[in-house]
Legacy VTK file of the C-alpha trace (Angstrom):
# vtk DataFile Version 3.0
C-alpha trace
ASCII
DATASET POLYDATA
POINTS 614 float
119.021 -54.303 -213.024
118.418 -55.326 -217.005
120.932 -58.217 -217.755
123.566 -57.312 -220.908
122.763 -60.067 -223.320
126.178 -62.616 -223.523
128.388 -62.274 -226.241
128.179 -64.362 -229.203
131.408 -63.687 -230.802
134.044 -61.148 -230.368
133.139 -57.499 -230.241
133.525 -54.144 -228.350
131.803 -55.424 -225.133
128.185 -52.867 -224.502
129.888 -51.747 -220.488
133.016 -49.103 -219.985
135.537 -51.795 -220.268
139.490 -51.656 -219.258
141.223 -51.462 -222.495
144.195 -52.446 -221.342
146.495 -54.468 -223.650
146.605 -57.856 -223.477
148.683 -60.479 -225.429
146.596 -62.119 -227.890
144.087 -59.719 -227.400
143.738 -55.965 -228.778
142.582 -54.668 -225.481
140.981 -55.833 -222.204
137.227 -56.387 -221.759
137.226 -56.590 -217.794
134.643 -53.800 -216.596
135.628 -50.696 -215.058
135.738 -50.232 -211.168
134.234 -46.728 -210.457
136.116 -44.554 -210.411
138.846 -46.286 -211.623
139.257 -46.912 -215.373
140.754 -49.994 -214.937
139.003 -53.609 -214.148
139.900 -55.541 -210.913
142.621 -57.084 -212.417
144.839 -54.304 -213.706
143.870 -52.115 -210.502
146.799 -51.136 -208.693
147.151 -52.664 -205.114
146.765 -49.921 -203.207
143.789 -48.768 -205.671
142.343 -52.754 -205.241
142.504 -52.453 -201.481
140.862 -49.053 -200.819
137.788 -51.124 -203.919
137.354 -53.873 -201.323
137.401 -51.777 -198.174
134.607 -49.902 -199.508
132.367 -52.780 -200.195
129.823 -53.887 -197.868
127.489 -56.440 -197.086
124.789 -56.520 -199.854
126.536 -54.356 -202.471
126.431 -55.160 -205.988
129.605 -56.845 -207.820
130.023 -56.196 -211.639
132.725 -57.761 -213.075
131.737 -58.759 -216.615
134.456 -59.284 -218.743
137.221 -59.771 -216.296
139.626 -61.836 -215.317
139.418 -63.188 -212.273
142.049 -65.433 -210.436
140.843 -67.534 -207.195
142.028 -65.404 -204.697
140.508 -62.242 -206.119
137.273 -64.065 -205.905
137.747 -64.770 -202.412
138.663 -61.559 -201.596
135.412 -59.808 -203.038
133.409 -62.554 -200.958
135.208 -61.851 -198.017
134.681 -57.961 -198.058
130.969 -59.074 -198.512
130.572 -61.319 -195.526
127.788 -60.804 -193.127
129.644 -60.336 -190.075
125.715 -61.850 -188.378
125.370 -65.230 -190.734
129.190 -65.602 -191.725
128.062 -65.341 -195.260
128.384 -63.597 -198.259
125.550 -61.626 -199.668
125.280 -59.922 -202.146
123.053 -57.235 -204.441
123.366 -58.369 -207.934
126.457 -60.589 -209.553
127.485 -59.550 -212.870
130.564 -61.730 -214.393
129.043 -62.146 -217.944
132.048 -62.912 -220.514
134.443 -63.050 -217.246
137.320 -65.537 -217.504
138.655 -67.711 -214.146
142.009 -69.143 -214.807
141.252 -71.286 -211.833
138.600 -72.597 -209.796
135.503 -70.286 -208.882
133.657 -70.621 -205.191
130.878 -68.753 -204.213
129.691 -71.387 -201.569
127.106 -70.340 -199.425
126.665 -66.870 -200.692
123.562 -65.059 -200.389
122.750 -62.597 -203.686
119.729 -60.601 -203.166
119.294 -60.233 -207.100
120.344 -61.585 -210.588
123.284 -63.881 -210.664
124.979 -63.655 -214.683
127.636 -65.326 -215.760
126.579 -65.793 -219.636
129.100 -66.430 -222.104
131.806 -66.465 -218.803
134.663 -69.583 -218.817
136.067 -71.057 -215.835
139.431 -73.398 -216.185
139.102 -74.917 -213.611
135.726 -75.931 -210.788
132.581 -73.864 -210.590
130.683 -74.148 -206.973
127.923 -72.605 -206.160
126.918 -75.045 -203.001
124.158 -73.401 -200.592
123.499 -70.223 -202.362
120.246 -68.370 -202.452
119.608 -66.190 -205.465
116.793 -63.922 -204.950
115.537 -63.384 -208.481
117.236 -64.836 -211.487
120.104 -67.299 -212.025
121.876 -67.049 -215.864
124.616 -69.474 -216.980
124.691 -69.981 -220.659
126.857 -70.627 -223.102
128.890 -71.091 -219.927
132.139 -73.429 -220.255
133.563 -75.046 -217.616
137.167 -76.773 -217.454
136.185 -78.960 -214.496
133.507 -79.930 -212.440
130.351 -77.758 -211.415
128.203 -78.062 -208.475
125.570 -76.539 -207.748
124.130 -78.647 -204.565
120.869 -76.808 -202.559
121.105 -73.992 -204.495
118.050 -71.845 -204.528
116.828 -69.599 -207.197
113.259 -67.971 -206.304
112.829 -66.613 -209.842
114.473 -69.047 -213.227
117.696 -70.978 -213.883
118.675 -70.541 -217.213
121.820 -73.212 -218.354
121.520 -73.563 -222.037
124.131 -74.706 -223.798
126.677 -74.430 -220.866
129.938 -76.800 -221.187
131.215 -78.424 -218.153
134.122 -80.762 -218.712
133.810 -83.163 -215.705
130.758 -83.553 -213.236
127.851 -81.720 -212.707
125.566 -81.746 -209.758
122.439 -80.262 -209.030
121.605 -81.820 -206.229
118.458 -80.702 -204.095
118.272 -77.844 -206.804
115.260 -76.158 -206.104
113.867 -73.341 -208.796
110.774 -71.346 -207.859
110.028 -70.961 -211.572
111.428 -72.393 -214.914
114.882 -74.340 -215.669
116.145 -74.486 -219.104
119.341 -76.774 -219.830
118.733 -76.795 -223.241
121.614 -77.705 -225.456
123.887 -78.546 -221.914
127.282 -81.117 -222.550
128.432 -82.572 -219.537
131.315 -84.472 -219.983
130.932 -87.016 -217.318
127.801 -87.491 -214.497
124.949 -85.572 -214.163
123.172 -85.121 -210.806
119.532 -83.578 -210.356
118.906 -85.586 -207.509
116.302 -84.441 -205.112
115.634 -81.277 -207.226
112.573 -79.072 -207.087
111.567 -77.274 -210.251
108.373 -74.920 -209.579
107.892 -74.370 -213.153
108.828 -75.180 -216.714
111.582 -77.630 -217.091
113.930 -79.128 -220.336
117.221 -80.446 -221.040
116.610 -80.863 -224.514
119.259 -81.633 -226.869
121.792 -81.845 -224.705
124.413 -84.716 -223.978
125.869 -86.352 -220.867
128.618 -88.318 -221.147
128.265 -90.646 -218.345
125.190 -91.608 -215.865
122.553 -88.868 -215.443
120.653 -89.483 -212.318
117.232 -87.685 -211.142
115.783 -89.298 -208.288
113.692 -88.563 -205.853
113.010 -84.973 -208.149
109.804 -83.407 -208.513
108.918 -81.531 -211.830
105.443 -79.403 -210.689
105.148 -78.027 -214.393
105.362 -79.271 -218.344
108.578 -80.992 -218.117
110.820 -82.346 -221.827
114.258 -84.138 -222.098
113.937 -83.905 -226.153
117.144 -85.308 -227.830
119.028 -86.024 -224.688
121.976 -88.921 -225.460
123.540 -90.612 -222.156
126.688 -92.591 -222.174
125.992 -94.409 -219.078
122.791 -95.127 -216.790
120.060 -92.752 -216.781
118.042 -92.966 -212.965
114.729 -91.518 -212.777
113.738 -93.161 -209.914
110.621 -91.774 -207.812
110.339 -88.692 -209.580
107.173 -87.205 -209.511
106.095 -85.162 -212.349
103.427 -82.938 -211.727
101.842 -81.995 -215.014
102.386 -83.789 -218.738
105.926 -85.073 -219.246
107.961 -85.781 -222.880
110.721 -88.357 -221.976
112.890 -87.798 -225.092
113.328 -88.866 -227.747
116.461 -89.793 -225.628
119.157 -92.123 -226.139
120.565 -94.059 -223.274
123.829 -96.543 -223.677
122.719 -98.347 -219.804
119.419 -98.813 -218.296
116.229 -96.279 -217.996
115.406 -96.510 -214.854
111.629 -95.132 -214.025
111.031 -97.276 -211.029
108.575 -95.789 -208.524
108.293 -92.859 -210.846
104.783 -90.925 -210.553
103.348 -89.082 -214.013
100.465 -86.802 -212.617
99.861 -86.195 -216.322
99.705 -87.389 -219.947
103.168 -88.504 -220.573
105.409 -89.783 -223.564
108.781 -91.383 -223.076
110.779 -92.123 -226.127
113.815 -93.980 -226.178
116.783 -96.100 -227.135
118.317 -98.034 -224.181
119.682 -101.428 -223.151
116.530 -101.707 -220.221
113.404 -99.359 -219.388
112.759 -100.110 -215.892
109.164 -99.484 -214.323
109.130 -101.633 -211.322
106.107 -99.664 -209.170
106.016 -97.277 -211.530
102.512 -95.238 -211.198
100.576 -93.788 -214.391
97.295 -91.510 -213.478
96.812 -90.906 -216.294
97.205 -91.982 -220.678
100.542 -92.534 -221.578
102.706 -93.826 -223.880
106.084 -95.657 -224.390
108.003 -96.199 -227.990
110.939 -97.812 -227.473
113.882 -99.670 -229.852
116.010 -102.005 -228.205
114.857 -102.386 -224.504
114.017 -104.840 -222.357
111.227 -103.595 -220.416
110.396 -104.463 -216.435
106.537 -103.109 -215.625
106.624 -105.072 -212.501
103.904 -104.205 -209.987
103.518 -100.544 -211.982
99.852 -99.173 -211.545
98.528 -98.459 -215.096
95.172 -96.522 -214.232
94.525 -95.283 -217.947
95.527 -96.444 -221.022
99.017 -96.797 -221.395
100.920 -98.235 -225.005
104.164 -100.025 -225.152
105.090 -99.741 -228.469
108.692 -100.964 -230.356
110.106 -98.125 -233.044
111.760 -99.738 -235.587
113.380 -96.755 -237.009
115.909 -94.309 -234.809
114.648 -91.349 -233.426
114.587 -87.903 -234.879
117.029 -85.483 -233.526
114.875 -83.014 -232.334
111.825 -85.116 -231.912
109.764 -84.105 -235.190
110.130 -85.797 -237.978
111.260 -84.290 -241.254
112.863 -81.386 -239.373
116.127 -82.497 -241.216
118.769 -82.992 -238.719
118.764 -86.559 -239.201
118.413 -89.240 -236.813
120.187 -89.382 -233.310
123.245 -91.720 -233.169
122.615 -94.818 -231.320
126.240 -95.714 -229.997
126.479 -99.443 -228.670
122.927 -100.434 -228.575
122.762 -103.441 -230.332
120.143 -106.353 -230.879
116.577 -107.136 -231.252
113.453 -105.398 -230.660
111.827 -104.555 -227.724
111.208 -107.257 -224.973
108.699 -106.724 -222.312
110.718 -109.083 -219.359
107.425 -108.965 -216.525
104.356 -107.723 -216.160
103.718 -109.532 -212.819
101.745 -107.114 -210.268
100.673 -105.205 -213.218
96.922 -104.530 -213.929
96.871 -104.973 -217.418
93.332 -103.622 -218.252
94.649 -100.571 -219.594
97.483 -101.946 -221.534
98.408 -102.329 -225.038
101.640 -104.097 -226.382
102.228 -103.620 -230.054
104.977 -104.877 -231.955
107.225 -106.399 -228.903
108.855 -110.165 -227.779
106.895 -112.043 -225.018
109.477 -114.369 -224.813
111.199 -113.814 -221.645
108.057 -112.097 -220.335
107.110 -113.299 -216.227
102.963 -112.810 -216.341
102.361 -115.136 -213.581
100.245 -112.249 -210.843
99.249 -109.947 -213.585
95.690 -108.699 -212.849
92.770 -108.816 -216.079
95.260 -110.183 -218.198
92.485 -111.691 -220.250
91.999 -107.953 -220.733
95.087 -107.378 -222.310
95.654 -106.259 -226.295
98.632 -106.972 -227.790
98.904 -105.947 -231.313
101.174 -105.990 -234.304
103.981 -108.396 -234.431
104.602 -109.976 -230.717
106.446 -112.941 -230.106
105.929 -115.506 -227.284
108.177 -118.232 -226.042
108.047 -121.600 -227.805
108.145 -125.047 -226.655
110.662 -127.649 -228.178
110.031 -129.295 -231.123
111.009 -132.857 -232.677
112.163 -135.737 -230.964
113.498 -135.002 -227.388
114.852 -137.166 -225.004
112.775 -137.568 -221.611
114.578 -140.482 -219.484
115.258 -142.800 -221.463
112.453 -142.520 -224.015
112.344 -140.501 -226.885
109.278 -137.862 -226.938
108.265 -135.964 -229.721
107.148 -132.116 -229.232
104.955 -130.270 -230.992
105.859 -126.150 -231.222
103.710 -123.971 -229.589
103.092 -120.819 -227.997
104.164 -121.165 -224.791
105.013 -119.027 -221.130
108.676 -118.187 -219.924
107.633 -119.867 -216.401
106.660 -123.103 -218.047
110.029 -123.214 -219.414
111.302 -122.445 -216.019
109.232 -124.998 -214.347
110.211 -128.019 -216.826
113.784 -127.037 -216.600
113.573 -127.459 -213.346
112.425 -131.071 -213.220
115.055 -131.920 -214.545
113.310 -134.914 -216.205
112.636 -134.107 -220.032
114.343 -130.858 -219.588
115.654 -130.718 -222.485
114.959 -127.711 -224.925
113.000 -126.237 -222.168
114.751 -122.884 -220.926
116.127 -122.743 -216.786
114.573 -119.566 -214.753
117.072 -116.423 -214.168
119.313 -117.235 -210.861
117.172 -115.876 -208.058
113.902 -116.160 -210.521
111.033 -118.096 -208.480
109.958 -121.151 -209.846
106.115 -121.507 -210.215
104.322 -124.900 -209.897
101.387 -126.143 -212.818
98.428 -124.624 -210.093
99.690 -121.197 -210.563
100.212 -121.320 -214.500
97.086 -122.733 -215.442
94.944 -119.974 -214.065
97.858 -117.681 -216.627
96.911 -119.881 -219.301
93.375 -119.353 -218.964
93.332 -115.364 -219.082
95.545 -115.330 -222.086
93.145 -117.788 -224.228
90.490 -115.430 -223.138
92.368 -112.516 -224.090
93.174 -113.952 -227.786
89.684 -115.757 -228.019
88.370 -111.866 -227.691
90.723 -110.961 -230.224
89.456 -113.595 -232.524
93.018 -115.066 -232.553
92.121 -118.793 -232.572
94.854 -120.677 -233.373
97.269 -118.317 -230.494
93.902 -118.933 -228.061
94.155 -122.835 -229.043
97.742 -122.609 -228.032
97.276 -121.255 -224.500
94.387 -123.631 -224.228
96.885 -126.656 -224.437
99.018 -124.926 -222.010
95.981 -124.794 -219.408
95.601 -128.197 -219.697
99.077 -128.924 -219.723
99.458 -127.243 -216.555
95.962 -128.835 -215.035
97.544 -132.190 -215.832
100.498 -131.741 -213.573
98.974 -129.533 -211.019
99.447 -131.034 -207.470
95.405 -129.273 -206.733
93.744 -131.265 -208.963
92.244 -134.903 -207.752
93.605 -138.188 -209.630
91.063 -139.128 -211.261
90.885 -135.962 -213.378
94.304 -136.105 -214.196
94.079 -139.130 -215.407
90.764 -138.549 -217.607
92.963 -135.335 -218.632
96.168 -137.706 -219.478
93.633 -139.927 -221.683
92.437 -136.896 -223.337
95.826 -135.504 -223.790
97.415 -139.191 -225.014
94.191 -139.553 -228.014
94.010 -135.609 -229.158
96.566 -133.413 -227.554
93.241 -132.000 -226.003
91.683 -131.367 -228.959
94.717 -129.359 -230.383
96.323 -132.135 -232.450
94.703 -133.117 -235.116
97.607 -135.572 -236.591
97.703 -137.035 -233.370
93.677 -137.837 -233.178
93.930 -138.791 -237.078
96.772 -141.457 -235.963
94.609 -143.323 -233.346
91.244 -143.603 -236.024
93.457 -145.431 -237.748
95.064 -147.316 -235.652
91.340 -148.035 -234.318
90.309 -148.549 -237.726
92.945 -151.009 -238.262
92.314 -152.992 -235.354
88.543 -153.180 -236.004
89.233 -154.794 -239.901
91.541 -156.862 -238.157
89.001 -157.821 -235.681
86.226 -158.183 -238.239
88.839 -160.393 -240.415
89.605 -162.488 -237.685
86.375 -163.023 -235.734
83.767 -160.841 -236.692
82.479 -161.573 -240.046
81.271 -165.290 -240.330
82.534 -168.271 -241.786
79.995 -167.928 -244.670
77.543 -165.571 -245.358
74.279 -167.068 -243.648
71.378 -169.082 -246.496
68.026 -168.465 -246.309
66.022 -171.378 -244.930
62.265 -172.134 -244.232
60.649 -174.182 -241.766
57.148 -175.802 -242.243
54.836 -176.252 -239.433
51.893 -178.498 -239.380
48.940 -177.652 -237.150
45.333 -179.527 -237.385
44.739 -178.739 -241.208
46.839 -175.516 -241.314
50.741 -175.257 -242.591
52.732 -172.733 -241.709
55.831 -171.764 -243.696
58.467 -169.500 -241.985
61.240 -167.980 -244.067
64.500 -166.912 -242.068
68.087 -166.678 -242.073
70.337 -169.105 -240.454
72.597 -167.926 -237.472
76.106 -166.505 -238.391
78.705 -169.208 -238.115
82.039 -168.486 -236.244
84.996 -168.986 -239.038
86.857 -172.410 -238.361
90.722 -172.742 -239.818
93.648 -171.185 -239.537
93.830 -167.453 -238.521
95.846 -166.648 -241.733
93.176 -168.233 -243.520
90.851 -165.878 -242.765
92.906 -162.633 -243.972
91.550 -162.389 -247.456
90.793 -159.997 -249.766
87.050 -160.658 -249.712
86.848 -160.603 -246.118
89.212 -157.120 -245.935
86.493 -155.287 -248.112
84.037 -156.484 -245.896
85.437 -155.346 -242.801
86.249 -152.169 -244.327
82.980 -151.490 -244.993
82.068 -152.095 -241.507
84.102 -149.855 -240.088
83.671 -146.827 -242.667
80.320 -147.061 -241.450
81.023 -147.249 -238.231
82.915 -143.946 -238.310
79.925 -142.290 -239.626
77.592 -143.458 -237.254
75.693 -145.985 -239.629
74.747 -149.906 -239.592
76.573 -151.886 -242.686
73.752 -154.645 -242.589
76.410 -156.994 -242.555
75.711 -160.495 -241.110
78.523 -160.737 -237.959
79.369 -162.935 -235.161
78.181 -161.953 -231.887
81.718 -161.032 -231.259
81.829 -158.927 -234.458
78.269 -157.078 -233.471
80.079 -155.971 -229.856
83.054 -155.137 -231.739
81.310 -152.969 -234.359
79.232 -151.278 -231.104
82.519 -150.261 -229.724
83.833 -148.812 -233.306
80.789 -146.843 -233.768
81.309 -145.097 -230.250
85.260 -144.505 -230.546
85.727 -143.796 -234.105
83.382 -141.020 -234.540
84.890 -139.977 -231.591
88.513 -139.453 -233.047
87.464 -137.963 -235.849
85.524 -135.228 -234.540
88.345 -134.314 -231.912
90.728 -134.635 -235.592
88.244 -131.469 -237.083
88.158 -130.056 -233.815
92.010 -129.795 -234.276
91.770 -128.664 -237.580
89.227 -125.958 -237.053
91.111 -124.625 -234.086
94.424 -123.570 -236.281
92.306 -122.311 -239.393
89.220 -120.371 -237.436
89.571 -116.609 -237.088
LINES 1 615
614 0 1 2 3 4 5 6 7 8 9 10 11 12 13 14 15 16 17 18 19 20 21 22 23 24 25 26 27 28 29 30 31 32 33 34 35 36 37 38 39 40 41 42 43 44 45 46 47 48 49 50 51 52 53 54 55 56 57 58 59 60 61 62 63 64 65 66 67 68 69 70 71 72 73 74 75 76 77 78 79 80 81 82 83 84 85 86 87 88 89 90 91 92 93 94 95 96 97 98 99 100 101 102 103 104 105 106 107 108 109 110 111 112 113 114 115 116 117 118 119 120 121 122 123 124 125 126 127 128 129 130 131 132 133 134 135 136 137 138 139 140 141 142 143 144 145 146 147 148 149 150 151 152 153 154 155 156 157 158 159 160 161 162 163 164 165 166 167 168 169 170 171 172 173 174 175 176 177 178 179 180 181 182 183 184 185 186 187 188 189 190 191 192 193 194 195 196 197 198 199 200 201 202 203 204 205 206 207 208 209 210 211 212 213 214 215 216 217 218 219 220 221 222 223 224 225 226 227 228 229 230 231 232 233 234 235 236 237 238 239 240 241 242 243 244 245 246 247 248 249 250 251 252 253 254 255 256 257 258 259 260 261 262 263 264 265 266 267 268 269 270 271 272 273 274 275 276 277 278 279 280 281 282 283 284 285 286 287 288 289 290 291 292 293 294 295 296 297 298 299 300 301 302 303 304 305 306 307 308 309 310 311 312 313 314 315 316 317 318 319 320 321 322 323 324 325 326 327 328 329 330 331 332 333 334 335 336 337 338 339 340 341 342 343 344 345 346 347 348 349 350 351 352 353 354 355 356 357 358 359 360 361 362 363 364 365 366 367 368 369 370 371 372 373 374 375 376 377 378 379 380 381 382 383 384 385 386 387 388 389 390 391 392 393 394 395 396 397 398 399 400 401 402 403 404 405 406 407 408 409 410 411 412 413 414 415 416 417 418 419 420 421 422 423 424 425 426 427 428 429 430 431 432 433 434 435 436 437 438 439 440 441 442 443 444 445 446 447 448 449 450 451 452 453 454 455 456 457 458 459 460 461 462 463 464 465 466 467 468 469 470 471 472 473 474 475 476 477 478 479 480 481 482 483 484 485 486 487 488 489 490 491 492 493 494 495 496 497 498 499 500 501 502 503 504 505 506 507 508 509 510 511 512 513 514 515 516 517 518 519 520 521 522 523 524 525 526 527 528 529 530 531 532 533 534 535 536 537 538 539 540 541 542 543 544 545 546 547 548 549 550 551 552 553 554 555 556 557 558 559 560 561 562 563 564 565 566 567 568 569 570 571 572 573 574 575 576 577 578 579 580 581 582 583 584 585 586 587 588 589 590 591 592 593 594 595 596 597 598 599 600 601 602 603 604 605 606 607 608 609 610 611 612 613
């Protein structure tokens, strides 16, 4: 049977309709019951009773247009009750345009056909629980005055809902569609349930709204599937869906969390959307995909990346219908507030195939993250900092330089309690991890930025390694305390002020040294010495041996003996001999400046080249 398209506005309906007078109305719409001229609802009883008694078991109903209280629909579906399966079933149901001043029920009925109800408007529920539909299924432009449900329906052929209104809840539940589903321009007023569904074919539920939680788990979408321009007032649950071929996840705005944990996308898929969370925990891509977000915090814990897969943060809202310059603005963005996008974990996650552009590191767990030297991260990212200025550890002040830094080390010194201050505590429940397990963190992220010829972020996570090496439990004593030497003169290399303070403190100390006791009393006179053998002199010319200076040690500060010193030790620093008499202690004192001064000064350009290299 061809379907009668719904109607779009008022009209003389396209079946033999009633005409009866109605108030409000020039004439009634209802259908005709053959051979009756009037529609099931201005029958007469006895002319209604001898309708019913003639129906049987698999007849058609067509009833477009009329109006259709509760008990009149459960009188129809009784008269068409398999006395074998005690339930209804029926040829084709035609209630296009029909109007239900109450609830509607057609639990459990079996329709052999088309089921059409376009343009029809029920005041109160709509259930269509357990029915199979043997070709198509047509509910657009349908409103609703309460709740719908729709639970283990079947429809072998396509579901068509666009633009139908329901006022309360909707459920789909274990739905299952042989070929396509179209929601398309849908409002539900208050939850939406496609939990469990099976959709053979094309699905969407584009542009449409749901006023409180939507929730699709455990679904499975075998063909292209889109949710462009979908708004959610609540929480939005895709949780283990599976979808079959390529997938376009909005643009969508969601007021809760997205929730694509244990979620599998068979094909190339794009999710685009405005929430307060995007959850991915175990999440499985097989192939590229890619995620713009604005506003989320992201969980990718333990998700299985197996081609390339982008995180990106939009800084603009989202086109209504997904394309921009289609002009119908942006989509409204009710209660989502705050910063950009912040990835929270990627522990579990193998993060060869990953990209990051553009997001906050901050908060980010990467402790059990496989390749993470193999990570890119591009645009503007942001990772946690370390305290900076004087800070109060015991009962000595300590001064900290900023740097980039991981959540877990803030976790970890927060947790000592000692020096904690300015360091950030771990999440309640959040495991703690010890120095051993961060350094090896460290290590793959200095590779990562190293690769990316981002030295001064690679000589950042280099101090954290050896941060972490310093205080790990693994590592033998002695080490640490070579480390602690290294980290006490140079910050490891990194700190260039802090090298640059002890040359000259150790250039200090040597012209004190020299002042004091390494330059002689006077500078040493030439003498000779004459030596008489048989008829031969000898004449030897030499210098006399340095004297140690005598008198008070204030005395021997002067300004001639200062440049002296100074000399001494600028050539020291460079490695050279001044050719200065000294005192035997001033030669073993010089030996020792030529070995630790050059020292400190090449760990101070060290420093220095590590924050200006590229």
């Amino acid at each position: 049977m061809t379907a009668t398209a719904y109607r779009t506005e008022p009209g003389v309906p396209s079946w033999p309709h009633c005409g009866e007078p109605l108030p409000g109305e020039a004439e009634c719409r209802g259908r005709q019951v053959a051979p009756h001229a009037a529609c099931l609802a201005h029958l007469s009883d006895d002319d209604r009773t001898a309708h019913l008694a003639r129906l049987r078991p698999g007849a058609d109903l067509d009833h477009r247009g009329t109006r259709l209280t509760e008990g009149r629909v459960s009188e129809l579906l009784t008269a068409l009750t398999d006395p074998s399966t005690h339930r209804p079933r029926i040829g084709n149901a035609l209630f296009q345009e029909a109007v239900f001043p109450g609830e509607a029920r057609f639990d459990l009925a079996e329709i052999d056909g088309d089921v059409l109800f376009d343009g029809a408007e029920i005041a109160g529920d709509l259930s269509f629980d357990r029915v199979e539909i043997g070709s198509r299924a047509l509910f657009r432009h349908v409103r609703i005055g309460g709740d719908a449900c729709f639970d283990r329906m079947k429809v072998r052929r396509r579901a068509m809902f666009e633009k139908v209104e329901v006022a309360g809840r909707a459920s789909f539940d274990r739905l299952i569609v042989t070929g396509r589903a179209v929601f398309d321009g849908a409002r539900i007023g208050r939850d939406a349930c496609f939990t469990g569904v099976e959709i053979g074919g094309f699905f969407s539920l584009d542009r449409a709204t749901i006023g409180g939680d939507g929730r699709f788990d455990r679904a499975g979408f075998n063909g292209i599937t889109t949710f462009r321009g979908l708004s959610i007032g609540g929480q939005v649950s895709f949780l283990g869906v599976v979808f079959g071929r390529s997938a376009l996840l909005g643009p969508l705005v969601c007021a809760g969390t997205l929730n694509l944990s244990e979620a599998v996308f068979g094909d190339a898929a794009t999710v685009e959307a405005a929430a307060t969370a995007v959850r991915c925990r175990r999440t499985r891509w097989t192939s590229t995909a890619a995620l713009r977000l604005r506003y989320a915090a992201v969980d990718l814990s333990d998700a299985i990346v197996e081609h390339p897969l982008s995180i990106a943060a939009r800084s603009r809202p989202f086109p209504v219908d997904g394309e921009p310059g289609d002009g119908d603005g942006a989509m409204a963005e009710p209660g989502l507030v705050g910063a950009g996008v912040r990835v929270m974990s990627l522990r579990g996650v193998d993060a060869a195939h990953l990209v990051l552009t553009g997001v906050d590191l901050t908060d980010c767990l990467f402790a059990g993250t496989v390749h993470l030297d193999q990570l890119r991260l591009e645009g503007t990212y942001t990772f946690a900092s370390g305290p900076s200025g004087l800070r109060r550890r015991g009962i000595r002040p300590v001064r900290w330089t900023p740097r980039r830094t991981l959540a877990e080390e803030h976790h970890w010194r927060a947790a000592r309690g000692r020096g904690a201050e300015g360091w950030t505590p771990a999440p309640e429940g959040e495991e703690v991890r010890e120095p051993a397990v961060l350094a090896p963190v460290y290590r793959q992220l200095r590779k990562a930025f190293e690769d990316g010829k981002h030295e001064p972020g690679a000589a950042d996570f280099y101090y954290g390694e050896m941060e972490m090496r310093r205080h790990a439990d693994d590592i033998p004593r002695a080490e640490r305390g070579l480390l602690t030497a290294y980290w006490a003169l140079s910050g490891y290399g990194m700190r260039a002020s802090r090298a640059l303070g002890w040359l000259l403190v150790a250039m200090t100390a040597t012209v004190l040294a020299m002042m004091l006791w390494g330059l002689p009393q006077n500078d040493p006179e030439p003498r000779s010495t004459v030596t008489v053998t048989g008829r031969r002199v000898t004449t030897a010319i030499g210098m006399a041996d340095p004297v140690d200076p005598s008198g008070s040690y204030a005395d021997r500060l002067t300004s001639g003996r200062f440049e002296k010193s100074l000399r001494v030790v600028i050539d020291s620093v460079v490695f050279r001999s001044s050719d200065q008499n000294l005192t035997t202690a001033g030669t073993y004192t010089e030996m020792a400046s030529r070995l630790a001064e050059p020292a400190l000064l090449g760990l101070a350009v060290l420093a220095i080249r590590s924050r200006l290299k590229r």
